[in-house]
PQR file of N, CA, C, O and H, with PARSE charges and radii, in Angstrom:
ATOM      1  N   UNK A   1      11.674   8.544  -4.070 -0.4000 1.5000
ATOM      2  CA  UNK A   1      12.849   9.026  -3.373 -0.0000 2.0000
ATOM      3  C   UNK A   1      12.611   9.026  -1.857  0.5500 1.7000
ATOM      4  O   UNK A   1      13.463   8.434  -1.193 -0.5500 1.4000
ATOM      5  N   UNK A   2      11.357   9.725  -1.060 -0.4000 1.5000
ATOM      6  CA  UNK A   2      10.942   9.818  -0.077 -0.0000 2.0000
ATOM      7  C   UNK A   2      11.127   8.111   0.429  0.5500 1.7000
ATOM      8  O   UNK A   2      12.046   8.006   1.241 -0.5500 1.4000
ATOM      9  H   UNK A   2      10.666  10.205  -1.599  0.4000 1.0000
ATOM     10  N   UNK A   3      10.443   6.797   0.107 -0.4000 1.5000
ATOM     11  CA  UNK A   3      10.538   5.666   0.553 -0.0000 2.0000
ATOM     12  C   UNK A   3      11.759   5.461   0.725  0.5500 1.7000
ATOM     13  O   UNK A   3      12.119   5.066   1.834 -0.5500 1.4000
ATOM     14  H   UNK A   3       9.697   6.882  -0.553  0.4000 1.0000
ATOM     15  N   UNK A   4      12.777   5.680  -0.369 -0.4000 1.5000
ATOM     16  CA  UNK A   4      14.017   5.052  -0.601 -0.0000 2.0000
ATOM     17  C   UNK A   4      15.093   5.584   0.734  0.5500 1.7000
ATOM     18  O   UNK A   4      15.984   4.975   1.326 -0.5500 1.4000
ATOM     19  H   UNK A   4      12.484   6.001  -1.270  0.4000 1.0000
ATOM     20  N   UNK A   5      14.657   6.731   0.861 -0.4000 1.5000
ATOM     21  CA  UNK A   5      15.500   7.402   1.929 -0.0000 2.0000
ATOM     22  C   UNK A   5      14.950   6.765   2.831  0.5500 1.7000
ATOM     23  O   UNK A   5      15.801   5.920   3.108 -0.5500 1.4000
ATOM     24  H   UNK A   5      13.933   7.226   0.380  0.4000 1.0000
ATOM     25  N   UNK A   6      13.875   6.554   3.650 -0.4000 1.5000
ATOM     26  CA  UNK A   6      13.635   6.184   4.821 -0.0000 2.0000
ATOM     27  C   UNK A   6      13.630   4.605   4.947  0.5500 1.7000
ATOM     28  O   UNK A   6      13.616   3.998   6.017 -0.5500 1.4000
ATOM     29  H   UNK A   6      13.184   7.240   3.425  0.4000 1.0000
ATOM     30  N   UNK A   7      13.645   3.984   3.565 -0.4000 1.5000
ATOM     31  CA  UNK A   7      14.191   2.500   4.435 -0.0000 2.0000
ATOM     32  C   UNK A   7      15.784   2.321   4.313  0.5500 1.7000
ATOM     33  O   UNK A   7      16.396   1.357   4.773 -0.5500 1.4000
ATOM     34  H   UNK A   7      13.657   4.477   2.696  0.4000 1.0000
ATOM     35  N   UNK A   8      16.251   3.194   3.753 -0.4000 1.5000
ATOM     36  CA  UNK A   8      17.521   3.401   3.780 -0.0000 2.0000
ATOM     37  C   UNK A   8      18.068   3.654   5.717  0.5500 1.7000
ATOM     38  O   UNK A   8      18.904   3.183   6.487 -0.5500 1.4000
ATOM     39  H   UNK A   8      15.753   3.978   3.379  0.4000 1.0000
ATOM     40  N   UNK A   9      17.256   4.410   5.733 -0.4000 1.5000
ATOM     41  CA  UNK A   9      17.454   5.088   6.826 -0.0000 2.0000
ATOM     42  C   UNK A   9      17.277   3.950   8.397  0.5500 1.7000
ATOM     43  O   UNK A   9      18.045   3.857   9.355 -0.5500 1.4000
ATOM     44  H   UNK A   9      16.577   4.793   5.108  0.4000 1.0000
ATOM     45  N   UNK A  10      16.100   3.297   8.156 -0.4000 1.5000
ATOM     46  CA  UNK A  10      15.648   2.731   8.958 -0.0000 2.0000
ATOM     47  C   UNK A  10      16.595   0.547   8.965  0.5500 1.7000
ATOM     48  O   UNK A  10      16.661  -0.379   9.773 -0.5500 1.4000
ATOM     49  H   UNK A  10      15.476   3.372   7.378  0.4000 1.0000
ATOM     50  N   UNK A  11      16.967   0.762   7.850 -0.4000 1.5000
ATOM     51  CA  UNK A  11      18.129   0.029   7.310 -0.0000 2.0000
ATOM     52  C   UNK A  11      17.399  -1.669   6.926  0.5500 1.7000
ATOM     53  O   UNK A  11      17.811  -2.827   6.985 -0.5500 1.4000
ATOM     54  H   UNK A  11      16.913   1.515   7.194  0.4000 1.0000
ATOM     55  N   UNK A  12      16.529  -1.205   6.653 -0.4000 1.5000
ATOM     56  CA  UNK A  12      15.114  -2.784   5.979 -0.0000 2.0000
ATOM     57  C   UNK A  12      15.162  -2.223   4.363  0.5500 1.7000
ATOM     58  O   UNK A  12      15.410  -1.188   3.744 -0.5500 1.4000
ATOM     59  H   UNK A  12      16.195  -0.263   6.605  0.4000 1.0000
ATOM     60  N   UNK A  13      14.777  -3.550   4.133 -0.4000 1.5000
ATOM     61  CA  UNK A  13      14.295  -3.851   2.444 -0.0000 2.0000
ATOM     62  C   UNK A  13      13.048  -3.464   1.731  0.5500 1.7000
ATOM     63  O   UNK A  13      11.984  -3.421   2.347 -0.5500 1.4000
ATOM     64  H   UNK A  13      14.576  -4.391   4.635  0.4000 1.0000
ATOM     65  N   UNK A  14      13.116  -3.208   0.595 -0.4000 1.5000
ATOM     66  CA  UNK A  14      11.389  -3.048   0.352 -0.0000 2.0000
ATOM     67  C   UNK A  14      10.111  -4.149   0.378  0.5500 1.7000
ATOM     68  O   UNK A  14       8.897  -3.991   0.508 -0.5500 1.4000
ATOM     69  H   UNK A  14      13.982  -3.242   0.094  0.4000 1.0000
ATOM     70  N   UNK A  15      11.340  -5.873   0.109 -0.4000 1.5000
ATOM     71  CA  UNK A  15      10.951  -6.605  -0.064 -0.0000 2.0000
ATOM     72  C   UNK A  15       9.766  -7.357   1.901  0.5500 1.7000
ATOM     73  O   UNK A  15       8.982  -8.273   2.149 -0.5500 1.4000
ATOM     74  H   UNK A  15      12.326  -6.001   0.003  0.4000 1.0000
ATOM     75  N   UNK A  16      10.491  -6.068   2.777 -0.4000 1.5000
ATOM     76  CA  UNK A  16       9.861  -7.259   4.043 -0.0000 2.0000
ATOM     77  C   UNK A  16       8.978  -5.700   4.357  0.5500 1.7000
ATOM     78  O   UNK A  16       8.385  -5.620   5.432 -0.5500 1.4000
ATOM     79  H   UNK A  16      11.128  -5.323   2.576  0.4000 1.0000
ATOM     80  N   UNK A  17       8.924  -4.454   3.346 -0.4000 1.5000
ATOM     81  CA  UNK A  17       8.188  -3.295   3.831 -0.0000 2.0000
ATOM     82  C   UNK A  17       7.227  -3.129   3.302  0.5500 1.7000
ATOM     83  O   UNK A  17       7.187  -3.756   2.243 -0.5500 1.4000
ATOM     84  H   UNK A  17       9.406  -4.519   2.472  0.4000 1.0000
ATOM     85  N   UNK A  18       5.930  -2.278   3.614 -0.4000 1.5000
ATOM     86  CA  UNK A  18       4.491  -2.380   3.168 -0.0000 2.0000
ATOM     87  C   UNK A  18       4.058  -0.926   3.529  0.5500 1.7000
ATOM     88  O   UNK A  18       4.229  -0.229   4.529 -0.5500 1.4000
ATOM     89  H   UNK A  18       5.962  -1.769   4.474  0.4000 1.0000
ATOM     90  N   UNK A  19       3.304  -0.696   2.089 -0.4000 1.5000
ATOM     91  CA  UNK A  19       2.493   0.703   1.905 -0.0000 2.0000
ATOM     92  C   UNK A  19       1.465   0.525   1.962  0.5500 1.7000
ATOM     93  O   UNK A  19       0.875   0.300   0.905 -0.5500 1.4000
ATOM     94  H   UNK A  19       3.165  -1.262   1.276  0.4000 1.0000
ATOM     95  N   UNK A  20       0.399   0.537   3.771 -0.4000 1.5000
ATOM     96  CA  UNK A  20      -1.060   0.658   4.014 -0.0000 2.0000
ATOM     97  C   UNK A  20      -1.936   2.506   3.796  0.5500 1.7000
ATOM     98  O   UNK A  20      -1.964   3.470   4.563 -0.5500 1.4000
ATOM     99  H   UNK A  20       0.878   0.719   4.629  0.4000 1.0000
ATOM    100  N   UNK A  21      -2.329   2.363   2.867 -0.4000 1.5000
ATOM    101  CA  UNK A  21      -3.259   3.313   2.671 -0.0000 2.0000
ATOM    102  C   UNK A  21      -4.187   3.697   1.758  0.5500 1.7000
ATOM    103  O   UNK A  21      -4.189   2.796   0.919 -0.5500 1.4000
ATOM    104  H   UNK A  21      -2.306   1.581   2.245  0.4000 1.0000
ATOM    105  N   UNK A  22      -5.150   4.707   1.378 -0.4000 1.5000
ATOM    106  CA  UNK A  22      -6.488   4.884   0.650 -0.0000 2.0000
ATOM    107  C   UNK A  22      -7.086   5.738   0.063  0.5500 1.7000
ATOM    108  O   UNK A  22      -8.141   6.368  -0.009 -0.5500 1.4000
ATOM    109  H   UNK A  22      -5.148   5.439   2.059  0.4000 1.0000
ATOM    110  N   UNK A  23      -5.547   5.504  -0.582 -0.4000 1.5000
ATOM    111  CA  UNK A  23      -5.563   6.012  -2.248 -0.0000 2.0000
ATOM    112  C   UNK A  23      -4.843   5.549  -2.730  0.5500 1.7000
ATOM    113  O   UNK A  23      -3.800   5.323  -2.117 -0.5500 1.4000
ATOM    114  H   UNK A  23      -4.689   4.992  -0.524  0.4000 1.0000
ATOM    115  N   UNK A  24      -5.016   5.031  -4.467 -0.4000 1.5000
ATOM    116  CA  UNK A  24      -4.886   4.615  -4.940 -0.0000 2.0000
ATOM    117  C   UNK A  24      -3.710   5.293  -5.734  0.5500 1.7000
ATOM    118  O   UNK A  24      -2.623   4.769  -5.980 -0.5500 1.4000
ATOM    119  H   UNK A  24      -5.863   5.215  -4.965  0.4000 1.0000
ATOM    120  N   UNK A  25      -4.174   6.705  -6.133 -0.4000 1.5000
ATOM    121  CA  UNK A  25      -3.969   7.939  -6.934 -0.0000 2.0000
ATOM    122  C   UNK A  25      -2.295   8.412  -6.450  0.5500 1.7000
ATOM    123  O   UNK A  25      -1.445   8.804  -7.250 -0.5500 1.4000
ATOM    124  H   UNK A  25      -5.056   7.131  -5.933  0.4000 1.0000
ATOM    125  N   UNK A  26      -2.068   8.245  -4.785 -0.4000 1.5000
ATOM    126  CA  UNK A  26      -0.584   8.550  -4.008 -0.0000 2.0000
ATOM    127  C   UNK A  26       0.005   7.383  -3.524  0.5500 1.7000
ATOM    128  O   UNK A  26       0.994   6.785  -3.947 -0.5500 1.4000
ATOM    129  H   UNK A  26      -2.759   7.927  -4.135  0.4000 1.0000
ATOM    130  N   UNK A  27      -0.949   7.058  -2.300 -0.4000 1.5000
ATOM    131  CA  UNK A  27      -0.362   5.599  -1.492 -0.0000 2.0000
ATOM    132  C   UNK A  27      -0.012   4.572  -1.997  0.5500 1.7000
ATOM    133  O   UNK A  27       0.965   3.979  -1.541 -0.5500 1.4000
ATOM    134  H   UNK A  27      -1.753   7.543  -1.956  0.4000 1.0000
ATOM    135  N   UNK A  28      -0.860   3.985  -3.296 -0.4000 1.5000
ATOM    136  CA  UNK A  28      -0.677   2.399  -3.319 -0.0000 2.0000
ATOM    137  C   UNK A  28       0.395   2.986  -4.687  0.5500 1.7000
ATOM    138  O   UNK A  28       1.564   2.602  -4.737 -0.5500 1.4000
ATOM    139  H   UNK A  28      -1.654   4.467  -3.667  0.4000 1.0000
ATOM    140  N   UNK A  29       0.002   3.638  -5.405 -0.4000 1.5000
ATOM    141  CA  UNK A  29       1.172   4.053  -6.541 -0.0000 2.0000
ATOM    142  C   UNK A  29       2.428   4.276  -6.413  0.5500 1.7000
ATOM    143  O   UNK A  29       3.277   4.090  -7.285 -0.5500 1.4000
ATOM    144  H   UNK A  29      -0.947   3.950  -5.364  0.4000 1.0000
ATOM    145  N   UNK A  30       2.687   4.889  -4.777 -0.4000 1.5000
ATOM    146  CA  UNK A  30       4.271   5.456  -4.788 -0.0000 2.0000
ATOM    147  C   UNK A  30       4.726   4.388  -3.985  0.5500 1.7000
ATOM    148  O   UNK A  30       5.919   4.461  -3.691 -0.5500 1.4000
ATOM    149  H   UNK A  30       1.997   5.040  -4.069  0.4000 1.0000
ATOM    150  N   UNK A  31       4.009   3.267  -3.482 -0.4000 1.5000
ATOM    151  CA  UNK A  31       4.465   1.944  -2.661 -0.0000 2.0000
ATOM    152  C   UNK A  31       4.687   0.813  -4.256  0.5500 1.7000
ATOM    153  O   UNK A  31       5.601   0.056  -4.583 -0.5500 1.4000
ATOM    154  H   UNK A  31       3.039   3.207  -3.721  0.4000 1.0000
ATOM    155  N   UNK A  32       3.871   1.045  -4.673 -0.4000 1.5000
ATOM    156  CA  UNK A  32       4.525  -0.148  -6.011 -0.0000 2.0000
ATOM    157  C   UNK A  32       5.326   0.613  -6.411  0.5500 1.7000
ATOM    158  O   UNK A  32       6.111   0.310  -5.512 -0.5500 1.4000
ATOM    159  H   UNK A  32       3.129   1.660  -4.407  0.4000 1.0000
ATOM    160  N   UNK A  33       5.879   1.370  -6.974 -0.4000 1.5000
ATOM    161  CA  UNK A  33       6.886   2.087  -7.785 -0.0000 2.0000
ATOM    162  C   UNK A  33       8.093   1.905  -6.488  0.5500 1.7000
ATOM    163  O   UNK A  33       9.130   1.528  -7.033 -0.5500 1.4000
ATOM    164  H   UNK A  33       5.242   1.615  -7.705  0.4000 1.0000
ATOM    165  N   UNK A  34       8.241   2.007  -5.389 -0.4000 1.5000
ATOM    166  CA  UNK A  34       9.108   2.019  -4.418 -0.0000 2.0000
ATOM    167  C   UNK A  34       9.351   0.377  -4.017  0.5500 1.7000
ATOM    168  O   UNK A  34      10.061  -0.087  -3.125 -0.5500 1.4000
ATOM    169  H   UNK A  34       7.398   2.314  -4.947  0.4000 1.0000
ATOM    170  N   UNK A  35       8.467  -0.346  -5.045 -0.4000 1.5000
ATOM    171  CA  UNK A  35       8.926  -2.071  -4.599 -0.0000 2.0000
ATOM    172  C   UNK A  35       8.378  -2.859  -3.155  0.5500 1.7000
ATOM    173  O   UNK A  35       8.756  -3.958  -2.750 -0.5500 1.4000
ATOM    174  H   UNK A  35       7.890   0.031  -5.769  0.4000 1.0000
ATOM    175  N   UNK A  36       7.516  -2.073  -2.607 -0.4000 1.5000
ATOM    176  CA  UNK A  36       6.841  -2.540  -1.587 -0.0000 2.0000
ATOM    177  C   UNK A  36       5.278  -3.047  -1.802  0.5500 1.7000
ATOM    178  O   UNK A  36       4.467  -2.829  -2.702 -0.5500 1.4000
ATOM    179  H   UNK A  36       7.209  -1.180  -2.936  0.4000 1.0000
ATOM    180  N   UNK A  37       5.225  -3.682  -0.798 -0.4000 1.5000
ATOM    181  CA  UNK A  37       4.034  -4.575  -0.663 -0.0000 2.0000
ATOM    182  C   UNK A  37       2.885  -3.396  -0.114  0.5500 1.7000
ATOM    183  O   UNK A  37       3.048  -2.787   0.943 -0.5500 1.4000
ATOM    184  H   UNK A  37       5.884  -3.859  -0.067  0.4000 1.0000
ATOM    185  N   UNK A  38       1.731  -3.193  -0.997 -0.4000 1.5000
ATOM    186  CA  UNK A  38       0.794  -2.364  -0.788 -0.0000 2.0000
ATOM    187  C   UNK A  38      -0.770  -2.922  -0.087  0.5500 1.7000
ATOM    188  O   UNK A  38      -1.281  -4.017  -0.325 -0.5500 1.4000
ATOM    189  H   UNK A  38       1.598  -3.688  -1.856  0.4000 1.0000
ATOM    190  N   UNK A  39      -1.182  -2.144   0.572 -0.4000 1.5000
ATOM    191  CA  UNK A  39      -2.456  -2.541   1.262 -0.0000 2.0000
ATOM    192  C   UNK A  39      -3.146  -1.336   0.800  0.5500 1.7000
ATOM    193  O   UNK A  39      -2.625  -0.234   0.970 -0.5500 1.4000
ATOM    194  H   UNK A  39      -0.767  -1.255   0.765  0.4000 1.0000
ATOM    195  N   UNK A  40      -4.519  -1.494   0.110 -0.4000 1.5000
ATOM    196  CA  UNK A  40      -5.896  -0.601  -0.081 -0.0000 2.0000
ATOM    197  C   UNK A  40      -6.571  -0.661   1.353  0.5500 1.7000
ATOM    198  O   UNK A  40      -7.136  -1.591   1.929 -0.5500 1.4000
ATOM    199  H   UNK A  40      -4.943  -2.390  -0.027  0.4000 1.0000
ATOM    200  N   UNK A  41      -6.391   0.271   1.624 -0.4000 1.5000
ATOM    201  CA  UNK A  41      -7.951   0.139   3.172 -0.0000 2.0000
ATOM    202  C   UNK A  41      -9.200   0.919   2.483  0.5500 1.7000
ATOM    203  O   UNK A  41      -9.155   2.051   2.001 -0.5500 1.4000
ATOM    204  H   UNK A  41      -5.932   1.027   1.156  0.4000 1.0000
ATOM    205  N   UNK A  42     -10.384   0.008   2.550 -0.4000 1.5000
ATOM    206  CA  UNK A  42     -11.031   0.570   1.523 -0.0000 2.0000
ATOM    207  C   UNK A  42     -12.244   1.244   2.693  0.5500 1.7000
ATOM    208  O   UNK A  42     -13.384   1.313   2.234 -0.5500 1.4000
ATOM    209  H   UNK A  42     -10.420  -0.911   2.941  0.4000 1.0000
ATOM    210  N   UNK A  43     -12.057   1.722   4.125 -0.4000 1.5000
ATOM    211  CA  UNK A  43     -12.280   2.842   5.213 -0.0000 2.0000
ATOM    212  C   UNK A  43     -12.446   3.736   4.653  0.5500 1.7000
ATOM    213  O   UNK A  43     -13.528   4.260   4.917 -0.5500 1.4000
ATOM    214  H   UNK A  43     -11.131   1.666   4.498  0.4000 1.0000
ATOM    215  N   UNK A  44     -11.540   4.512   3.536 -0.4000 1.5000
ATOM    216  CA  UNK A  44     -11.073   5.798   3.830 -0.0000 2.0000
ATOM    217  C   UNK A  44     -11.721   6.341   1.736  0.5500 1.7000
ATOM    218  O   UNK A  44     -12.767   5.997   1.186 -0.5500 1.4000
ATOM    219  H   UNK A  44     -10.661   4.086   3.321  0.4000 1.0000
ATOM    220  N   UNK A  45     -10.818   7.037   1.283 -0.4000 1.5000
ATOM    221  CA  UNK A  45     -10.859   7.549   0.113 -0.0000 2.0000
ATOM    222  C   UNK A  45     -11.687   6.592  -0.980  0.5500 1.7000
ATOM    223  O   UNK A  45     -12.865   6.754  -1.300 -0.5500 1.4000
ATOM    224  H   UNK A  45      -9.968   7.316   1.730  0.4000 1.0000
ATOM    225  N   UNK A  46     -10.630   5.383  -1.556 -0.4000 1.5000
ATOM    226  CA  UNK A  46     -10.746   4.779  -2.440 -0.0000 2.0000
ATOM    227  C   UNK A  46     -12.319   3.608  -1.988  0.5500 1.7000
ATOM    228  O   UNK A  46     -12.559   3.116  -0.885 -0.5500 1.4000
ATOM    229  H   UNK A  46      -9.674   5.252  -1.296  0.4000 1.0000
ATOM    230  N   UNK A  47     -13.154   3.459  -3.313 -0.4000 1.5000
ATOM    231  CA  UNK A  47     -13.592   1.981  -3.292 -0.0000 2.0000
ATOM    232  C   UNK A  47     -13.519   1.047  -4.086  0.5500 1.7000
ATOM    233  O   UNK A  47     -12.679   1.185  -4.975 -0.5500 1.4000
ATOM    234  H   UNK A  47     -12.959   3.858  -4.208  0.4000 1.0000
ATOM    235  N   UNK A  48     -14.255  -0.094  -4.079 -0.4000 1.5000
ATOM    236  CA  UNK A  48     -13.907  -1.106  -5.377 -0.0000 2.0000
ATOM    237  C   UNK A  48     -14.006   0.004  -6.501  0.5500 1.7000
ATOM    238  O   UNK A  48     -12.968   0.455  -6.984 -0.5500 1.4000
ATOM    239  H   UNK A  48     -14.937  -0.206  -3.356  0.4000 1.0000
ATOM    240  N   UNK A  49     -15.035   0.370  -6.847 -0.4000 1.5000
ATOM    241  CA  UNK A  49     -15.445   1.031  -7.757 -0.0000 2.0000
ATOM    242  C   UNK A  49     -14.281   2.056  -8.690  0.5500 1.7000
ATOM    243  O   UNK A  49     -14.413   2.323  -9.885 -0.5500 1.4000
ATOM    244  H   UNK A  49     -15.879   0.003  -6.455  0.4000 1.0000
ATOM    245  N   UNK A  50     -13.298   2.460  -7.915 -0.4000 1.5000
ATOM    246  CA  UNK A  50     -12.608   3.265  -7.966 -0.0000 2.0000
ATOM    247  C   UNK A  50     -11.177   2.490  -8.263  0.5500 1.7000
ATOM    248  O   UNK A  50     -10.125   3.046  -8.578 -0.5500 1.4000
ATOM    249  H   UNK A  50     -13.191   2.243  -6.944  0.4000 1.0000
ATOM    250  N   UNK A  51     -11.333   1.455  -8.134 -0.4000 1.5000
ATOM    251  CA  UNK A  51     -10.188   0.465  -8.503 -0.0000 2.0000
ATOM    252  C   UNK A  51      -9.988   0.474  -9.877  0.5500 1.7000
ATOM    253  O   UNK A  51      -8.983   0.980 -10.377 -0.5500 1.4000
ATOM    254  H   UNK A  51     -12.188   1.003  -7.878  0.4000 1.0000
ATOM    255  N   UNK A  52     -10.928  -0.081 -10.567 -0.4000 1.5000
ATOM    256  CA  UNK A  52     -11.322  -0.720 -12.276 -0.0000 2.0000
ATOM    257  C   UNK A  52     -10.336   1.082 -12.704  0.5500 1.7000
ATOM    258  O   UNK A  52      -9.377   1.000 -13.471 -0.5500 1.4000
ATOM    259  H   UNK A  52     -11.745  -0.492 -10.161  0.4000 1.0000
ATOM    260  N   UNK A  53     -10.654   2.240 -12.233 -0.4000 1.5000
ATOM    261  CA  UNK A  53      -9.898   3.207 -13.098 -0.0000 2.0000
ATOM    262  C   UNK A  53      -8.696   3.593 -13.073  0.5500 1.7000
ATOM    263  O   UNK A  53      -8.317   4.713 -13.416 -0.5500 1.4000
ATOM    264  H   UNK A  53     -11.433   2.307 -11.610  0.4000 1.0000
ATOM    265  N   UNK A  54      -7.786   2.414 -12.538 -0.4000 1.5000
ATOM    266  CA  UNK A  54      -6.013   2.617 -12.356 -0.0000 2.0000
ATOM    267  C   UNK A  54      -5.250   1.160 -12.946  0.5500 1.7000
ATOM    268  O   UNK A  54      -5.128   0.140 -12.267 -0.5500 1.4000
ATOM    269  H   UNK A  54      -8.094   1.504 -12.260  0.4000 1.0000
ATOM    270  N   UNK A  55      -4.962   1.260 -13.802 -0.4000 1.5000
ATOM    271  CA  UNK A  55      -3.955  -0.130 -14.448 -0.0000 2.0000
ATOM    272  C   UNK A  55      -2.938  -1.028 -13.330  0.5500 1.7000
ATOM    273  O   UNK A  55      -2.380  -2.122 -13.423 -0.5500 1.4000
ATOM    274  H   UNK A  55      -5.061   2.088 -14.353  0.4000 1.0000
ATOM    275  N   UNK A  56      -2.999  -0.011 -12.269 -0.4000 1.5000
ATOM    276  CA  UNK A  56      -2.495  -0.791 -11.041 -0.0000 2.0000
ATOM    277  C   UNK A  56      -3.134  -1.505 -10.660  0.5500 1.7000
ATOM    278  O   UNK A  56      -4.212  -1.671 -11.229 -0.5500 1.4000
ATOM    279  H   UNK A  56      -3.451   0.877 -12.193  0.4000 1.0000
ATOM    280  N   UNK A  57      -2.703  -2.505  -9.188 -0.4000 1.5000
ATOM    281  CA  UNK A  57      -3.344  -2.716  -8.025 -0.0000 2.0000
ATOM    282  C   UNK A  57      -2.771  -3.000  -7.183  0.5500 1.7000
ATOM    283  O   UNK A  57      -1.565  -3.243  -7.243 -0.5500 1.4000
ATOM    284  H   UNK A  57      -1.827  -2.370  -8.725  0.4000 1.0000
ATOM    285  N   UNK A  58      -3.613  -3.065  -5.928 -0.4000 1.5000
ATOM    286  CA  UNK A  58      -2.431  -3.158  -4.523 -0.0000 2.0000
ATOM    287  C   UNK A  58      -2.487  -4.828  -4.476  0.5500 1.7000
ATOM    288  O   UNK A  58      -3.312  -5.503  -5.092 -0.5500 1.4000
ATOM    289  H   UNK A  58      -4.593  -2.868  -5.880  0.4000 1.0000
ATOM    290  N   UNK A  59      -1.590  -5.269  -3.743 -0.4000 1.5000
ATOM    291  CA  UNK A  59      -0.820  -6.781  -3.673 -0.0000 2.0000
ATOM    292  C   UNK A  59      -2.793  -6.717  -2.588  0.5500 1.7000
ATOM    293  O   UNK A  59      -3.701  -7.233  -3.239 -0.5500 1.4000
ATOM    294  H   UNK A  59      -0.920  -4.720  -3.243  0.4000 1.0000
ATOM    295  N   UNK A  60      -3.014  -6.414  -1.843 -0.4000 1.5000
ATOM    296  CA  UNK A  60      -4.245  -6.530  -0.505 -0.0000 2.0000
ATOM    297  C   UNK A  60      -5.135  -5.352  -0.828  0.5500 1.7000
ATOM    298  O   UNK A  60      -4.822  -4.338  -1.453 -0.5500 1.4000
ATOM    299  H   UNK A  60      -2.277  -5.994  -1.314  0.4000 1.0000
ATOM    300  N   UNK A  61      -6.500  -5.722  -0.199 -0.4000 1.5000
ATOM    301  CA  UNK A  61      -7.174  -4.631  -0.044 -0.0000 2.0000
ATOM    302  C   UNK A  61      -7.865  -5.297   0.945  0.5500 1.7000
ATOM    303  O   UNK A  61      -7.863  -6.514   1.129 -0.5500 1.4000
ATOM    304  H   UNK A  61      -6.754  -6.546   0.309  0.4000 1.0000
ATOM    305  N   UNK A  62      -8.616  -4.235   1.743 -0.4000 1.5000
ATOM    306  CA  UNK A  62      -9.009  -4.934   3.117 -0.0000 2.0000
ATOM    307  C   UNK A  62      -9.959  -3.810   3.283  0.5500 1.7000
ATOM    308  O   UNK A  62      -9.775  -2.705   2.772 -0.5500 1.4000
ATOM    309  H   UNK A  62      -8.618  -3.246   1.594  0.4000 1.0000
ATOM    310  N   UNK A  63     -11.325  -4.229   4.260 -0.4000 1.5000
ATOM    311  CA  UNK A  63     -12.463  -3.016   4.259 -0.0000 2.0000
ATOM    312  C   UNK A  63     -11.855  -2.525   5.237  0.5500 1.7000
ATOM    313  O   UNK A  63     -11.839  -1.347   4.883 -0.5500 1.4000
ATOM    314  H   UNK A  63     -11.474  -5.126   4.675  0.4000 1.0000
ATOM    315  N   UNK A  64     -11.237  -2.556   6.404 -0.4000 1.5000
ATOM    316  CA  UNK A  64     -10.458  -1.610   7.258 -0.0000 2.0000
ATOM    317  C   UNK A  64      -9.593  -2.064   7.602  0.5500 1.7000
ATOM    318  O   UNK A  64      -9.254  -3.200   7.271 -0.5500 1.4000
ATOM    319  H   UNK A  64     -11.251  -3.514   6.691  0.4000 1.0000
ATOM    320  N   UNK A  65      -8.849  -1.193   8.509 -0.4000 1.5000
ATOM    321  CA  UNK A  65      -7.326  -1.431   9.418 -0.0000 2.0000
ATOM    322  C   UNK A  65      -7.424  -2.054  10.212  0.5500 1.7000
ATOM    323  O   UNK A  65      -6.357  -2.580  10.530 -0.5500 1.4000
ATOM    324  H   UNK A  65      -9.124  -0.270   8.777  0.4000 1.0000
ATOM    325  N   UNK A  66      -8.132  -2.282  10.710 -0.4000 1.5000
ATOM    326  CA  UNK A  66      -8.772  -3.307  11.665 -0.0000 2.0000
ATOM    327  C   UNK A  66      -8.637  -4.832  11.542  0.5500 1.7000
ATOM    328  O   UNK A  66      -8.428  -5.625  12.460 -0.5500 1.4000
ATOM    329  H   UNK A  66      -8.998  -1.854  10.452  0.4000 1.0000
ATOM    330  N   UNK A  67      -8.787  -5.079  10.300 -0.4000 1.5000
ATOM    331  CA  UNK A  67      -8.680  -6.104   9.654 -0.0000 2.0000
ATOM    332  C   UNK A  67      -7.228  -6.456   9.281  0.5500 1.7000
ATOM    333  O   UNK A  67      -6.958  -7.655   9.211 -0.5500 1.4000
ATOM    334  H   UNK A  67      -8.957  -4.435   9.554  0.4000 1.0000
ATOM    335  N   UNK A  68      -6.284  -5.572   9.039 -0.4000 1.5000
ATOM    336  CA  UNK A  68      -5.172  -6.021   9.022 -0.0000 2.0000
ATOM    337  C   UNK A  68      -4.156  -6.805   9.728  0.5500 1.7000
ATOM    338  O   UNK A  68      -2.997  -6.972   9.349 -0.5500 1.4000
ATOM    339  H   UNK A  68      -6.503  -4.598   9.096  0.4000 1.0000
ATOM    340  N   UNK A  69      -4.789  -7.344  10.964 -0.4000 1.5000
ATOM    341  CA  UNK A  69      -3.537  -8.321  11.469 -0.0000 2.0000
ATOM    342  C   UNK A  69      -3.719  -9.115  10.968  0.5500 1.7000
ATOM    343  O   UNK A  69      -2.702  -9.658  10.537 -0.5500 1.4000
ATOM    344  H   UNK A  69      -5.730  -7.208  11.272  0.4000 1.0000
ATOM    345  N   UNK A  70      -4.926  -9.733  10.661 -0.4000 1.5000
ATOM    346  CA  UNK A  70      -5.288 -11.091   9.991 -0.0000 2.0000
ATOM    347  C   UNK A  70      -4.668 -11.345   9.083  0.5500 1.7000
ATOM    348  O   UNK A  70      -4.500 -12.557   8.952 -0.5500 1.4000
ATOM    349  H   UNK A  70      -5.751  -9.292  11.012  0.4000 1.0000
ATOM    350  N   UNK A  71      -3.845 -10.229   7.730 -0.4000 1.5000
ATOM    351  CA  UNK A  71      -3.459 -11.153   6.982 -0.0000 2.0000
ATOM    352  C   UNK A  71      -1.857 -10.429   7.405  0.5500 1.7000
ATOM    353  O   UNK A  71      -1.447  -9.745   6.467 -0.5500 1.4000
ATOM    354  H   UNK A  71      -3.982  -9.244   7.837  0.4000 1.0000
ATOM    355  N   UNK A  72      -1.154 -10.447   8.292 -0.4000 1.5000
ATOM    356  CA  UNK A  72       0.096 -10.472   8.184 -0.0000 2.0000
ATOM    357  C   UNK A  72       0.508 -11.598   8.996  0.5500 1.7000
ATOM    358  O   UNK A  72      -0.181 -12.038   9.917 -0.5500 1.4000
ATOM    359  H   UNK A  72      -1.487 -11.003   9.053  0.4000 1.0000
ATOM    360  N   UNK A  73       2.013 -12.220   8.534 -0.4000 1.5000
ATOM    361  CA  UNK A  73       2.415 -13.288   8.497 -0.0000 2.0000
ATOM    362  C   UNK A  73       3.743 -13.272   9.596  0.5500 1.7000
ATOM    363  O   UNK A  73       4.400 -14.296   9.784 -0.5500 1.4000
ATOM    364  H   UNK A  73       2.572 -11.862   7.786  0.4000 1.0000
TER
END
């Protein structure tokens, strides 16, 4: 609901919007369920290791934020 309102708000799609963050458990879960393109920064909370225990996954994972211009288009 929270996503839906604010790209509502901000008046973009889910399809050109993206959920960067590091956890798996809030961030990358409530960005797939909300239809957006998810990024793991694996900096912070989550690691590989910690991946294998969620039936999800994020579309990216990247060892930091830092690293993220590289793969946007």
């Amino acid at each position: 609901m929270m996503f839906r309102s604010a790209l509502n708000k901000l008046g973009v799609h889910s399809e050109g919007t993206g959920m960067i963050g590091d956890r798996m458990d809030t961030d990358i879960v409530a960005g797939i369920e909300a239809g957006l393109h998810t990024v793991l920064v694996l900096s912070g909370i989550a690691d590989r290791a910690e991946i294998a225990r969620y039936p999800f996954r994020p579309k990216l994972m990247i060892d930091s934020v830092a690293n993220l211009l590289a793969h946007v288009s």
